[in-house]
Structure formats: C-alpha cells, structure tokens
C-alpha positions in Angstrom: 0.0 0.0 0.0 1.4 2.7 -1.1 1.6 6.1 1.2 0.1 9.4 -0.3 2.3 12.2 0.6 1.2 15.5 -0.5 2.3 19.2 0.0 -0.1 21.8 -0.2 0.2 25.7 0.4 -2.4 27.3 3.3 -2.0 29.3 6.5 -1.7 27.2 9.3 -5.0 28.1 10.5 -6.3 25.8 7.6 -4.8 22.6 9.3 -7.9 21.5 11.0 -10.0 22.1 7.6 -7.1 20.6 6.0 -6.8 17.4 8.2 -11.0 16.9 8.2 -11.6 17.6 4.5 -8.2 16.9 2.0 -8.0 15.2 -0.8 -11.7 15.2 -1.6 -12.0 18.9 -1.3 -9.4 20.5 -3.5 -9.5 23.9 -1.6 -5.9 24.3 -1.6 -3.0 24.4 -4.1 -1.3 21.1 -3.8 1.3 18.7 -5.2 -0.2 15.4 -5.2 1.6 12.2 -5.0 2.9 9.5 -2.7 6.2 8.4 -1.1 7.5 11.8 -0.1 7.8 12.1 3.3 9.2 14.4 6.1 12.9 12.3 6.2 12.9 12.3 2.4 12.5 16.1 2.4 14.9 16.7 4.8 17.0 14.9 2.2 16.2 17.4 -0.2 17.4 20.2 2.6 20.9 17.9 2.6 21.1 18.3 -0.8 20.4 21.7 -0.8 23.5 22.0 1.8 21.1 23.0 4.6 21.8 20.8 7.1 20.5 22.3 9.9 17.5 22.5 8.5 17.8 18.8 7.4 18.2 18.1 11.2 15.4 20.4 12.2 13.3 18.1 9.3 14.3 15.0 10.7 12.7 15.6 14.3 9.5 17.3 12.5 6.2 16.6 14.9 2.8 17.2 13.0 0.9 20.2 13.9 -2.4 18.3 13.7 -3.7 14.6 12.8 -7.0 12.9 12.5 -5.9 9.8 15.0 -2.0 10.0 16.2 -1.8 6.0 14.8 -3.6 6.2 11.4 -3.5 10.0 10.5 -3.9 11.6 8.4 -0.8 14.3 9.5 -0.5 17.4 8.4 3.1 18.9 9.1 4.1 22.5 8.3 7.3 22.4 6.5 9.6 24.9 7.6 9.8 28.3 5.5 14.0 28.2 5.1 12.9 24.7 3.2 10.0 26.5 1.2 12.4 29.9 0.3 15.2 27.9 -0.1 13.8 25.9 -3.3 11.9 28.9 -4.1 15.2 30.9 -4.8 16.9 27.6 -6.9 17.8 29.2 -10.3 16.6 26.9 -13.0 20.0 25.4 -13.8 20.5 24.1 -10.0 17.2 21.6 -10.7 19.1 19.1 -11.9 22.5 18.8 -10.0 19.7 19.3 -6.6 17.6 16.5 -7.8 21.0 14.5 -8.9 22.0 14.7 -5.4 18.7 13.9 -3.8 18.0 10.8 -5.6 21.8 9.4 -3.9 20.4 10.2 -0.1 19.2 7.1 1.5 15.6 7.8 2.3 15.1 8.8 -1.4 17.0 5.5 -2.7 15.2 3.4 -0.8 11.9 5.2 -1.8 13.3 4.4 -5.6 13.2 7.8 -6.7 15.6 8.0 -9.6 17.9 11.0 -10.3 14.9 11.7 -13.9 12.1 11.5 -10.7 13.8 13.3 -8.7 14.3 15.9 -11.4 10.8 16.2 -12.2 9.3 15.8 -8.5 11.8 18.7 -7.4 10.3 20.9 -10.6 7.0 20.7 -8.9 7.8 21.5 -6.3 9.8 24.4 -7.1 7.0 25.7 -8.9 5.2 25.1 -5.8 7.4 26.9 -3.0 7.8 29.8 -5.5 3.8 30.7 -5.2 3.8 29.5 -1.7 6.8 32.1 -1.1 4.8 34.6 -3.2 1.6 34.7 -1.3 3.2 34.6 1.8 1.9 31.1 2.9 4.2 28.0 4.7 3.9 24.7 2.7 2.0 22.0 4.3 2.7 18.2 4.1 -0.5 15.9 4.3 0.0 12.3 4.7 -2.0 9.3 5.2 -2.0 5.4 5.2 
C-alpha cells in the first residue's frame, strides 16, 4: 500500500479544515503524490546543503492529525525549506535532484535521479507561489 504524501500551500490556521476535509475537497494548491515524506525532504534540505535545516526536518512533529496511529498528519514544512527551493535558479534543478536521488531515504523510496528531477520541478513551482503569497507549505500524509 502505497503512502500518499502531499504538500499543499495554506496558513496554518487551515490545518484542522485541512486534516477533516483533504484530498476530496481540493481547496488548496497542492502537489499530489505518494512516497514523499518528512525524512525524504529533509534529504532534499541535505542536498540543498542545509543541514541544519535537514536536522530540524528530521525531528518534525505534525501540527495536527486525525488519529495519532492512522493519520492523516499534516506537518508545516519549515519556511527556510519553502524559500530555499523557491530561490533555486533553474540550472540548480538538476544537479539538486541528482544529489537527492543518492540520499538514502530517497534511494530506498526508488526515486531515480529523472524522478527526482521532475518531483523537485514541482515543487519548485510550488514553493515559489507559496513564497509569493506569503503562505508556509504543508505536508498531508496518510496510510
């Protein structure tokens, strides 16, 4: 069973809407799609040499979830991780997503370097209208 992973941009006052309601009400800008978790994207700050922030990822708790054992979780990503792929110029993409791909979490997920590449895109295109409206990115997960 595969686990759906996906990051969308709200306020944090949105959480409870977000936990109750998400994905059958699309209310939100989101990224849909499964796998991506909170280790894998504090990967993605490693490979973005942020390593505090990679830390700071790894012990991420989750503002809000349906039932603590069978979620849904909503965590709100931290807004260096949201800025900092919101200011990657578009030739970094693929030497970022390159290095991702080789972290641990991220090979053992099977996300290829070409996945990677294209997954990082996304959400590039996503942190930069997060960043824009002045709104954290939220991760939504669920069994």
């Amino acid at each position: 069973m595969a686990v759906l992973t996906d990051i969308l941009i709200a306020p944090e006052h949105d959480v409870p809407a977000i936990v109750a309601q998400w994905p059958g009400a699309k209310n939100w800008p989101a990224l849909q799609t499964t796998g991506l978790d909170w280790l894998i994207l504090a990967e993605l700050a490693e490979a973005l040499d942020q390593a505090p922030l990679a830390q700071a990822m790894e012990q991420l708790d989750p503002a809000l979830s349906a039932d603590e054992v069978n979620g849904p979780w909503v965590y709100v990503l931290p807004m260096p991780l949201r800025d900092t792929i919101a200011a990657l110029g578009p030739d970094r993409l693929g030497p970022v997503a390159k290095a991702w791909a080789g972290r641990e979490e991220a090979d053992a997920a099977g996300l290829t370097p070409a996945d990677a590449e294209r997954l990082l895109r996304d959400i590039h295109a996503l942190a930069i209208r997060a960043r824009d409206e002045g709104k954290p990115m939220l991760l939504w997960i669920s069994l």
